[in-house]
N, C-alpha and C positions, 0 to 999 in steps of 0.2 A: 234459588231464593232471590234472584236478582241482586245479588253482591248486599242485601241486610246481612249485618256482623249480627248474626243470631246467637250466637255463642257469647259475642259480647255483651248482648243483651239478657243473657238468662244469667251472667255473673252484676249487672249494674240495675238490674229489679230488685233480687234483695238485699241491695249493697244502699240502695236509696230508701228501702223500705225499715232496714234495721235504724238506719238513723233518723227516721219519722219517727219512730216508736218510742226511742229514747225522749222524745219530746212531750207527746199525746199524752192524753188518760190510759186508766186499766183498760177501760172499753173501745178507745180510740184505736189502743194499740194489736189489741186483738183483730178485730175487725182490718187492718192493715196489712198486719201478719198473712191473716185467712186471704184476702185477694191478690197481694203477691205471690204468696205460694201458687193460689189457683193459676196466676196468671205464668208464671213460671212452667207451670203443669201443662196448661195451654202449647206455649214453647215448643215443650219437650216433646209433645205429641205431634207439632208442625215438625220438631227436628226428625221425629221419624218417618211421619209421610214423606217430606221430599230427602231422604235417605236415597242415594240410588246406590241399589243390592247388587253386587258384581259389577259395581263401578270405580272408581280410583279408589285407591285404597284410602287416600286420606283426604274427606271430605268437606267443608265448608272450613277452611283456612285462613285462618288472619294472622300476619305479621307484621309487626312494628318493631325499627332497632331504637333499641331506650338509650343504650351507650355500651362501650365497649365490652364485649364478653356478653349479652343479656341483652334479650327478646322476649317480647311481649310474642309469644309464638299461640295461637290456639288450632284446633283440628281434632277433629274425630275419625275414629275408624267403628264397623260394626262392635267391636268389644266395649270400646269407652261410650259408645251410642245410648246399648244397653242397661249400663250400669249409671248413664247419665238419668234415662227413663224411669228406673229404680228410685233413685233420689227424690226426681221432682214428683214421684207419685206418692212418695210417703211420710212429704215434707207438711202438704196440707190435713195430712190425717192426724201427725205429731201436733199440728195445733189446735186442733180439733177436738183431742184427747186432752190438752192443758185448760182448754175453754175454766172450766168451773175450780179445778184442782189446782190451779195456782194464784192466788191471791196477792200474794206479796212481789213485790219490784216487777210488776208484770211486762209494765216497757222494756225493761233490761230482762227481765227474761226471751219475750219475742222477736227482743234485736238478737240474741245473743241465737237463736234457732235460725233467725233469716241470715246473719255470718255463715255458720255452719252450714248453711245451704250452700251459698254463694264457693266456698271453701270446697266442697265435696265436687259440686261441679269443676271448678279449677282445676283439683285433680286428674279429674278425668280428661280432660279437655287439652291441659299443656302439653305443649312441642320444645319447651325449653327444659334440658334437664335442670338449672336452678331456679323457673318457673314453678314448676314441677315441685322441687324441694318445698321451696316457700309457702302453697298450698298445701302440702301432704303436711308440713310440722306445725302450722296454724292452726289447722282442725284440731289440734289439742286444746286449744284456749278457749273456743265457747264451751266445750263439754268438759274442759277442768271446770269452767265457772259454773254452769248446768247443774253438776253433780255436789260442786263445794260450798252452793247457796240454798238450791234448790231440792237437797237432798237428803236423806235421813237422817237420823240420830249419827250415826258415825260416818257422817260424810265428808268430813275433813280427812280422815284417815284415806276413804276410800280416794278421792280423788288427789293425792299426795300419791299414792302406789301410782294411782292409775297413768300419771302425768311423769312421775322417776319414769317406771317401767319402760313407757312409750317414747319418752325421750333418749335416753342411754343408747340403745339401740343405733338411734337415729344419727347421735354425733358421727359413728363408725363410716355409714354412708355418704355422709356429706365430706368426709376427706378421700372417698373411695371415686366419688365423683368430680372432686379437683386433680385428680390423678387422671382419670378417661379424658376430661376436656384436655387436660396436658399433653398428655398420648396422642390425639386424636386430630386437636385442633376445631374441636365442635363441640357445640352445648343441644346441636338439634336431634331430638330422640329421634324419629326416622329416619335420622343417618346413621346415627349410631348403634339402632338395630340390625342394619347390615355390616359394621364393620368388624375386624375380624382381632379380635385384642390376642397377644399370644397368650400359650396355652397356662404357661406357670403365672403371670399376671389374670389370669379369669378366677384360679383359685382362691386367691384373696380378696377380688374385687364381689365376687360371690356368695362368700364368707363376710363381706362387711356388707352385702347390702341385706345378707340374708338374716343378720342380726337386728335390721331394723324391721324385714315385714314377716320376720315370726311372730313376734312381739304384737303387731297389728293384728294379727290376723285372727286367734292368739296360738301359735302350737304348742303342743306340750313340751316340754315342763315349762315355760315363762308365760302360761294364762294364767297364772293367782290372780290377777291384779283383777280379770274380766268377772267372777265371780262378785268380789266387793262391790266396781263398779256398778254393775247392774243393782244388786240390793237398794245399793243406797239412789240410785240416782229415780229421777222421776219419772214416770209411767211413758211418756212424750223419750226422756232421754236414754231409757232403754229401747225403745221403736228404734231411734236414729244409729243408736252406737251398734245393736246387730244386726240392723238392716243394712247400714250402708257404710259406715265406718272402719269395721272388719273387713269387709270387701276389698279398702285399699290395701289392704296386704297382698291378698288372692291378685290384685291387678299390678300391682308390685311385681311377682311374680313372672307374669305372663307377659307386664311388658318391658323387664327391664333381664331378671335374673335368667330367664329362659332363651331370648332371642340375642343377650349379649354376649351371654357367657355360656352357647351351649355346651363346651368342655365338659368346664367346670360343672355344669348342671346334672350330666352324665356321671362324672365322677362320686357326686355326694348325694346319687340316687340312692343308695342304702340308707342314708342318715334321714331325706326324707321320708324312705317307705317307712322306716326304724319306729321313727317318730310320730308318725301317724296312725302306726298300728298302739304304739303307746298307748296313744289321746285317746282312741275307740274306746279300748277295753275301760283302759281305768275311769274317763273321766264316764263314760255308761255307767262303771257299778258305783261312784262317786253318786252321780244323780238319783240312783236307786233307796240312797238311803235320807236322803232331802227332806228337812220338814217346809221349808221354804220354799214357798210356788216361785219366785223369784228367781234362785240360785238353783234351783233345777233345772230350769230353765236355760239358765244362761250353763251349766256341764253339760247340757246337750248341745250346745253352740260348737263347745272347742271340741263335741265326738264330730257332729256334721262339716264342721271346717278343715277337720285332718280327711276326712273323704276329697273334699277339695285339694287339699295338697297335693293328696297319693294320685287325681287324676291328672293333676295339671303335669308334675312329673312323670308320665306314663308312657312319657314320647310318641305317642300318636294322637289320629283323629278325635278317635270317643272318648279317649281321657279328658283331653281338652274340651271336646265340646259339653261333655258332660261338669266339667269343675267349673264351667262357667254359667249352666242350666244350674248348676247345685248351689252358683252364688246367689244368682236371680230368686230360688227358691225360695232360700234360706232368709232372704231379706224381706221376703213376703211370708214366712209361715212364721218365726220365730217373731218378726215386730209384729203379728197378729198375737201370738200366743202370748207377749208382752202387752197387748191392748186390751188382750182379755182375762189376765191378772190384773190388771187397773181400775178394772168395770170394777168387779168385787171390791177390789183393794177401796175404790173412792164412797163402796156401798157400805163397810164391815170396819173399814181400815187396820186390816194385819192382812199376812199373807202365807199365815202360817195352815197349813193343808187340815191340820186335824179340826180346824175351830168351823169347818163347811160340811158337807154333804147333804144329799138328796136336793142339790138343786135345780135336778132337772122338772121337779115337782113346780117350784115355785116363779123356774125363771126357765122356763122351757125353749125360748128362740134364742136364748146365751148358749142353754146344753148342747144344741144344735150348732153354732158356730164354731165353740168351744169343740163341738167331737169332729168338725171339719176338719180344722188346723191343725189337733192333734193325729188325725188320721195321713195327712200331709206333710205331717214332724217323721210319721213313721216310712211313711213311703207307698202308700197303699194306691194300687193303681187308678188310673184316672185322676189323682193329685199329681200335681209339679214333681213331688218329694221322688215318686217312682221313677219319672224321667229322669229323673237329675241322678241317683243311684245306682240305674241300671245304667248307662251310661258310663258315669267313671266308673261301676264296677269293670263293666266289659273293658275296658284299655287298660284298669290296673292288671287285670289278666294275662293281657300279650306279655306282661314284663315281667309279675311273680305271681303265682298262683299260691305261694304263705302267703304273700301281705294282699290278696283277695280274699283268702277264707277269714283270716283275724279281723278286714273288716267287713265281710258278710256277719260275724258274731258282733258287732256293734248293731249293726240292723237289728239283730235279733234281744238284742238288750235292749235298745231305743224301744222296742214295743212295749218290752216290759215295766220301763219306767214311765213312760209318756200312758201307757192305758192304767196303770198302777194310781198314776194321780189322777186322770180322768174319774176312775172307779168309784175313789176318795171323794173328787169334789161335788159329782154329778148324781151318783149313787149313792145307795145306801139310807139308812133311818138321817131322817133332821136332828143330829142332837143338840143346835145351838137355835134357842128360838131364834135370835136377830138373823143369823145368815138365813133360816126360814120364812121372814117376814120384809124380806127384801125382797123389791119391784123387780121386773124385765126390764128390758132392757127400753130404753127412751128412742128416738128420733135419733140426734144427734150419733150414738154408741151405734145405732142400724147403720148410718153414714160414712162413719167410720171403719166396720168391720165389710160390710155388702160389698164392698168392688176389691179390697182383698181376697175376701171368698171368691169372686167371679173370676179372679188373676189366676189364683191359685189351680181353678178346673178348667180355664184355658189355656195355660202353660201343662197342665195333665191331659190334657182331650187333644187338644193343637200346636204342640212344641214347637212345631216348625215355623212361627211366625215371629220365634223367640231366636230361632238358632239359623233364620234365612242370612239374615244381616254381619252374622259373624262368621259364617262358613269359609268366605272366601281367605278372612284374614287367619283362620284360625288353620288352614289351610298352606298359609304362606308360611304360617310359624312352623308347621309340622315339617315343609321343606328343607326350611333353615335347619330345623335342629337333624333331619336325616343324617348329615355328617356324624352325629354323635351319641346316634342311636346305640343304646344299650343292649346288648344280647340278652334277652328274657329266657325264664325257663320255662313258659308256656306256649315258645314258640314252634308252630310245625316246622320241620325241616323240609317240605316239598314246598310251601311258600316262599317267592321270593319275596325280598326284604321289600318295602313300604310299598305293597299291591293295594292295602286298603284306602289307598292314598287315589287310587283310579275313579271311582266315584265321581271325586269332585275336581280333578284335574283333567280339561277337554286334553285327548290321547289323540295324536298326529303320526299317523303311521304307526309302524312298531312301537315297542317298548321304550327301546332305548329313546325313541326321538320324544316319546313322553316324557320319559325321566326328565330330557336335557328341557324341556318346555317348562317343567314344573320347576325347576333351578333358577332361570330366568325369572319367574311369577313370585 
């Protein structure tokens, strides 16, 4: 890139653009909104062309010391790349979607979306662990204000839960992390990925960070809060919050709980397979009984997120590569299936399932979108959804084959509730003239839903241009955690231990001088 701080650039677009808005008209500020986001999108698609794929691991770097202890640190690897590309692509669709449906403090609403931009990238992006911090606990405050201005009838409530929940959590971590820099003598995450904290200090350190990105992400039992959230918050604020919000947890995860504390990680693999087989079952038959297109929606979030858990803890290749194809997914099928409750929601204004059907009568290129994303909620090949599940299924297998079958039966629930409500809203007699006498879909809602649908059956058709860029690091991670590889009960005894690690690590002579390459990498 010729030394342009591009990174610093896609955090000071919508950093200048949310404080224009605060100024402008309703129209001024939209219009504002729409071309920073694009131009950020822009960005994000330059940051990926000149990505180089099996090159240093951490790419377009910028450091500045501000004062002692804390650095302005930025840098990407293939993981934060992707889930940067996620953001900037569903930032200008989230305005998109507000265009007509929000009327009131519109300025303050499009600054408060272009923050939350600016924020989500941060996260992904920082090399300071209390960079880092500052990003990840910010992002609470435009989508507290989002959901507590902007939001339904009990929107006070919902975002009060939603803001305790995700905070509490968070205190634990930020004294878990003045303890590492103490230890350590560093605040820089890829140093501190490699270093080695002892074994009875990772149990805690794992435990307090792990209390902040359950909560995130959301695992069961502490997702109440994700349910409320979404009802009450607005069409635009649930795209953002299960597209990309939730993800900071999953990346949480993979890059602080997994590579720091692999121990620990090993130890309280029961509690996450535990837990995520929980989420499947209940929060599937939870959805099943749904009058609200909404909150069904979002109980299929916390079954498809515990998928994620169970692969990222998997301690292998496909676990990980798939919890990370499943976050990509997820942030593009579920903020679709949110886009396309909104359509209605902004035509009908309820969201309650019984008051539609037979819309495939009347708004025949929605039913059609509408059966894409749900077809891609379920997993149905040639969508995203099937990569991403077959995937962590295959890794949660080397390690238990109970916690694969229990959530193979979430797959198989997910269908039942995802086509259950399809059934309801697209089939069947019209019994409500209005939901009958409502238009297709317009320009703008094509705009909006068209290059998701196209994401979604190129990340199903051609994974590999999703999971080139992460391979290498995701690869590194599987090294690191070797040490503390779990004994699965679905492993063959005539394999040696991390063979499917051969693949993607270039093999120098024998075995062993593999092995020792891949330690080194």
């Amino acid at each position: 890139m010729g030394g342009f701080p591009i990174l610093s650039a896609m955090l000071g677009v919508p950093l200048v653009a949310a404080i224009a808005c605060l100024f402008l008209s309703d129209n001024g500020a939209r219009w504002t909104a729409l071309v920073a986001t694009l131009v950020n999108l822009a960005l994000g698609i330059l940051l990926w062309l000149n990505y180089d794929i099996g090159g240093a691991q951490w790419q377009f770097v910028e450091s500045e010391d501000l004062f002692a202890g804390f650095k302005y640190a930025l840098g990407i690897d293939g993981i934060a790349l992707m889930l940067i590309v996620l953001s900037v692509f569903l930032m200008p669709i989230c305005i998109l979607a507000s265009w007509e449906s929000i009327t009131k403090r519109v300025g303050e609403y499009m600054a408060a979306f272009l923050f939350m931009e600016l924020l989500m990238i941060g996260v992904f992006a920082a090399q300071d662990l209390f960079l880092f911090y500052i990003f990840f606990e910010a992002g609470l405050i435009p989508m507290y204000l989002i959901i507590g201005i902007w939001g339904g009838d009990n929107r006070i409530y919902a975002s009060y839960k939603f803001f305790l929940y995700t905070l509490l959590g968070s205190v634990l971590m930020l004294i878990a992390m003045l303890w590492m820099v103490h230890q350590s003598g560093t605040t820089d995450i890829p140093t501190l990925m490699q270093y080695d904290f002892p074994a009875g200090a990772q149990t805690w350190l794992w435990l307090a960070f792990f209390a902040s990105f359950a909560v995130k992400m959301p695992m069961w039992p502490v997702h109440t809060w994700l349910p409320d959230a979404h009802v009450q918050a607005p069409t635009a604020g649930s795209v953002i919050l299960a597209g990309v919000l939730l993800k900071m947890g999953g990346y949480g995860f993979i890059r602080f709980s997994l590579p720091m504390f692999p121990e620990a990680s090993a130890q309280f693999l029961w509690l996450i397979l535990g837990l995520s087989m929980a989420a499947v079952v209940i929060t599937s038959l939870i959805a099943l009984v749904q009058h609200d297109m909404k909150k069904l929606i979002a109980y299929s979030s916390v079954a498809h997120m515990a998928i994620v858990t169970a692969g990222l803890f998997a301690f292998n290749q496909q676990g990980l590569e798939g919890a990370m194809v499943m976050m990509l997914s997820h942030g593009l099928v579920s903020g679709a299936l949110f886009l396309c409750v909104g359509v209605i929601y902004d035509r009908l204004h309820t969201r309650e399932i019984d008051r539609y059907g037979g819309l495939s009568i009347n708004m025949p290129q929605y039913a059609i979108f509408f059966l894409l994303f749900t077809m891609a909620s379920i997993g149905l090949p040639g969508t995203s959804g099937f990569v991403a599940e077959f995937l962590s299924l295959m890794g949660v297998y080397e390690v238990s084959s109970v916690a694969t079958f229990v959530l193979t039966t979430g797959i198989i629930l997910g269908a039942a509730y995802m086509l259950y409500l399809y059934r309801r809203v697209a089939f069947g007699e019209q019994k409500n003239a209005d939901a009958a006498a409502m238009p297709d879909l317009n320009l703008r809602e094509w705009i909006m839903l068209g290059p998701i649908a196209a994401a979604v059956l190129w990340m199903g058709v051609y994974p590999e241009s999703f999971l080139a860029p992460m391979r290498k690091d995701i690869a590194a991670l599987d090294a690191r955690l070797a040490r503390a590889e779990p004994a699965g009960d679905a492993k063959l005894e005539a394999k040696p231990p991390r063979e499917h690690n051969a693949n993607y690590i270039e093999p120098s002579g024998d075995h062993g001088e593999g092995h020792e390459s891949e330690g080194e990498h």
